[in-house]
C-alpha positions as CSV (number, residue, x, y, z in Angstrom):
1,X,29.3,-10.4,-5.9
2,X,30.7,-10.8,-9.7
3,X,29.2,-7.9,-11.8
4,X,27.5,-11.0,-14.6
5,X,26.3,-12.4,-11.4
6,X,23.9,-9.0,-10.7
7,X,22.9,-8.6,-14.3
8,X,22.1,-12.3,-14.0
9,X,19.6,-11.3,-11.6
10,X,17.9,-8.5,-12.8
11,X,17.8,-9.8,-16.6
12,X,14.3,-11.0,-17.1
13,X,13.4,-7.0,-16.1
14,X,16.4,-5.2,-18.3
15,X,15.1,-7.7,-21.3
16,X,12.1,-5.3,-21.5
17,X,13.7,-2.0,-20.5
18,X,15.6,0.5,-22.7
19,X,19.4,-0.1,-21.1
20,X,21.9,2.0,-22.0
21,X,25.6,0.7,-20.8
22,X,29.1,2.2,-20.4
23,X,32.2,0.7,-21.8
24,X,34.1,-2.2,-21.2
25,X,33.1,-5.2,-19.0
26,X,29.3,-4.3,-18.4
27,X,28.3,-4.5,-21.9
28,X,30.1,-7.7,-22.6
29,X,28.8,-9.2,-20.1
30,X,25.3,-8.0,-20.8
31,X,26.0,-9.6,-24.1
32,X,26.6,-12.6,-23.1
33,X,23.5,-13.4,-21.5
34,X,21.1,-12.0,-24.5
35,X,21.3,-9.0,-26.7
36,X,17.6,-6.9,-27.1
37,X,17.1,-4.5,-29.3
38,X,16.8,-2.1,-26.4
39,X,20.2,-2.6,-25.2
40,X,22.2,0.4,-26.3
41,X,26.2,0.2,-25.7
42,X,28.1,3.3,-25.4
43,X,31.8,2.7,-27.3
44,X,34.4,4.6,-26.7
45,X,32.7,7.5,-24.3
46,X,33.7,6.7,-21.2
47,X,31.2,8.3,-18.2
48,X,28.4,9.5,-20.7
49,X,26.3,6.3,-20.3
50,X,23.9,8.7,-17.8
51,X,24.1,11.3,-19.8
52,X,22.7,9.6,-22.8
53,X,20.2,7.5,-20.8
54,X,19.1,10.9,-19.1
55,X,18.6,12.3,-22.7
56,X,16.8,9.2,-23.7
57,X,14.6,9.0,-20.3
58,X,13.3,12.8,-20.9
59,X,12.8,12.8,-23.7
60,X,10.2,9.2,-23.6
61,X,8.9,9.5,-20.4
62,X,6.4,6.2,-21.5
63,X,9.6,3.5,-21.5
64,X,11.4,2.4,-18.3
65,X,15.1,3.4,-19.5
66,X,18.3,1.6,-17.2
67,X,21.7,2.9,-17.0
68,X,24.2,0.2,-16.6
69,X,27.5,2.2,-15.3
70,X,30.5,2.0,-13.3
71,X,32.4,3.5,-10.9
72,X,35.2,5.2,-13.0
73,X,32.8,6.1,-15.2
74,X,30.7,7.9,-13.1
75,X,33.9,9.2,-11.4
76,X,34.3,11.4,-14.8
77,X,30.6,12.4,-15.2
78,X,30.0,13.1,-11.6
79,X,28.0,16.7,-12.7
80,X,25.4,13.8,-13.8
81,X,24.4,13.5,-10.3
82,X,23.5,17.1,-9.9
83,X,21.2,16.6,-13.2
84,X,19.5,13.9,-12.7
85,X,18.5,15.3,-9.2
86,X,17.7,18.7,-11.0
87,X,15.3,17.2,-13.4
88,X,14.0,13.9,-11.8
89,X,13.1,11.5,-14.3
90,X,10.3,9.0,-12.8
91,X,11.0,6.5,-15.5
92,X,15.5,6.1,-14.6
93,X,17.1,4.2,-12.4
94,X,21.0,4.5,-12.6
95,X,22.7,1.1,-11.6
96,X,26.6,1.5,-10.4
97,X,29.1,-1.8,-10.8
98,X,31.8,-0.4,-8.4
99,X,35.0,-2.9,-8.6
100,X,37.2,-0.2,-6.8
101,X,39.4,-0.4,-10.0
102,X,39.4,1.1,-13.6
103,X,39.3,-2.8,-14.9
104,X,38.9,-2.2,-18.4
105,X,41.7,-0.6,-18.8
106,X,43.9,-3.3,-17.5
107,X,43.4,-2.6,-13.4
108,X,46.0,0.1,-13.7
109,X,44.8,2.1,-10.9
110,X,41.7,2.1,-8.1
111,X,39.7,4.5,-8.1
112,X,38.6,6.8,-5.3
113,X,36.0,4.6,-3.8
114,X,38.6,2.2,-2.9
115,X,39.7,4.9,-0.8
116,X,36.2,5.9,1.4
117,X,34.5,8.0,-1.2
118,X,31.0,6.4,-0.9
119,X,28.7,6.6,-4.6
120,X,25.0,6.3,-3.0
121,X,25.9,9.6,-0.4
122,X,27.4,11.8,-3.1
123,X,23.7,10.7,-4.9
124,X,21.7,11.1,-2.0
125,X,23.7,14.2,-1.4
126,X,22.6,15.7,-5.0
127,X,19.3,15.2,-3.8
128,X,18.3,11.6,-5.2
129,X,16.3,10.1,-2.3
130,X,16.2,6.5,-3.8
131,X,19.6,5.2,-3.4
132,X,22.1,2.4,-2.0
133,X,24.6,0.2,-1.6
134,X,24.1,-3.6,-2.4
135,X,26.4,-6.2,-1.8
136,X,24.9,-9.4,-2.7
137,X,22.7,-10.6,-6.0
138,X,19.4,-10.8,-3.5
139,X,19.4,-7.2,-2.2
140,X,20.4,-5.8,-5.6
141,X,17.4,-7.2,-7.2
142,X,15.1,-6.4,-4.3
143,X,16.3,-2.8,-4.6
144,X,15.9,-3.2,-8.3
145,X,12.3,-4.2,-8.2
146,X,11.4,-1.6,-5.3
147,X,12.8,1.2,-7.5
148,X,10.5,-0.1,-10.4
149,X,7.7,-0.2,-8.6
150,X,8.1,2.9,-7.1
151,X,8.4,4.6,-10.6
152,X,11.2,6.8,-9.0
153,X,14.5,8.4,-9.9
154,X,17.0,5.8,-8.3
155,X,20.8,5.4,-8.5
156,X,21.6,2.0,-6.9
157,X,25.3,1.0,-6.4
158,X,26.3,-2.5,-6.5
159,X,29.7,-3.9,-5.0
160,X,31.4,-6.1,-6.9
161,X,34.7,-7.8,-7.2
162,X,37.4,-6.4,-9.8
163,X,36.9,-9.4,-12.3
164,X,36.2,-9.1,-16.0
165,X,34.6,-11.2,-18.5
166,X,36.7,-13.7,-20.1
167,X,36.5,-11.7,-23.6
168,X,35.5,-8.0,-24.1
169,X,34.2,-8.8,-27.7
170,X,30.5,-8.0,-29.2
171,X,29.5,-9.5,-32.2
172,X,27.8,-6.3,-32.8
173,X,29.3,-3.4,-35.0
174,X,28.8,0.3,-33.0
175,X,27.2,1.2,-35.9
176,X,24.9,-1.4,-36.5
177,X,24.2,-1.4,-32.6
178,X,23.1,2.5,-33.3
179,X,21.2,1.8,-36.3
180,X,18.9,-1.1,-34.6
181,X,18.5,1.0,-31.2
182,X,17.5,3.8,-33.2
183,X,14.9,1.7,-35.0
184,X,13.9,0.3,-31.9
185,X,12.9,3.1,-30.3
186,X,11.3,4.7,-33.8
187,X,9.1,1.6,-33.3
188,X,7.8,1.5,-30.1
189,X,6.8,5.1,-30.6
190,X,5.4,4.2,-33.6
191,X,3.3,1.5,-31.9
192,X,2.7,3.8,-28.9
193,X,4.1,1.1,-26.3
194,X,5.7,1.6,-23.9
195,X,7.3,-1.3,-21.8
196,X,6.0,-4.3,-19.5
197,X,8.9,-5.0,-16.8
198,X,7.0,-7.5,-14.8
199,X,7.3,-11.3,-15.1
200,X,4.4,-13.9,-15.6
């Protein structure tokens, strides 16, 4: 499975969820299909997407909040684990691109679960009960829409292979990417909505 090809299939819900990404190749790619004003990219902070979308998720327990991360990411955050078992957001689900490699630096090294170390135990092991590994576009999105539903704490790992988008540009300045998230959120609250994921 190609990382844009598991976005691809979970889009139509992430268009009306709050989706906070890591850096590199997931928030190109995101992008590239469609940029919402709930799509938050986090420049230049490697393995603190979960922490921010943990802040976000507790602190507006009304919107469905998605954290778009990978696995050298969470390699350097892994403490996150142990928090968001400790405090169990209903309304997070933390989705893992694992390529095995640190691509967005230029594939200079794998990382450690090319070697046997396995993301959705060391979650489950923290004490997330909703968790897996998904290898194909159709089983990511069932286990996408399951963990919806279920209005549950989930952290579901994807594998993927080590490819990158053909550019890594966002025709978004950080700041102005900050400015509109942080209106967008001012707004919904403002509204008092919340978020409709389902299709139809």
């Amino acid at each position: 499975m190609l990382r844009v090809d598991g976005l691809k299939a979970i889009y139509p819900e992430l268009s009306h969820c709050i989706v906070v990404t890591n850096m590199g190749a997931a928030p190109a790619e995101l992008f590239s299909l469609g940029h919402q004003p709930g799509f938050f990219y986090v420049w230049h902070s490697m393995g603190l997407a979960s922490s921010v979308g943990l802040g976000i998720a507790l602190s507006r327990p009304e919107l469905q909040v998605i954290v778009v991360d990978g696995d050298g990411s969470l390699l350097m955050n892994l403490g996150s684990l142990t928090t968001l078992a400790r405090h169990r957001p209903a309304n997070l689900i933390h989705l893992v691109f694992d390529n095995e490699v640190l691509l967005s630096v230029g594939r200079s090294f794998t990382t450690a679960t090319a070697t046997g170390t396995d993301l959705a135990a060391m979650a489950a092991g923290a004490g997330i009960s909703r968790t897996g590994t998904y290898r194909t576009e159709e089983d990511l999105r069932r286990a996408f829409l399951e963990a919806l539903a279920a209005r549950e704490l989930a952290v579901l790992v994807a594998k993927v292979e080590p490819q990158g988008p053909p550019s890594y540009f966002i025709d978004l300045h950080f700041l102005e990417s900050r400015f509109q998230f942080q209106r967008h959120l001012r707004q919904l609250a403002a509204t008092g909505a919340g978020q409709d994921t389902s299709q139809g």
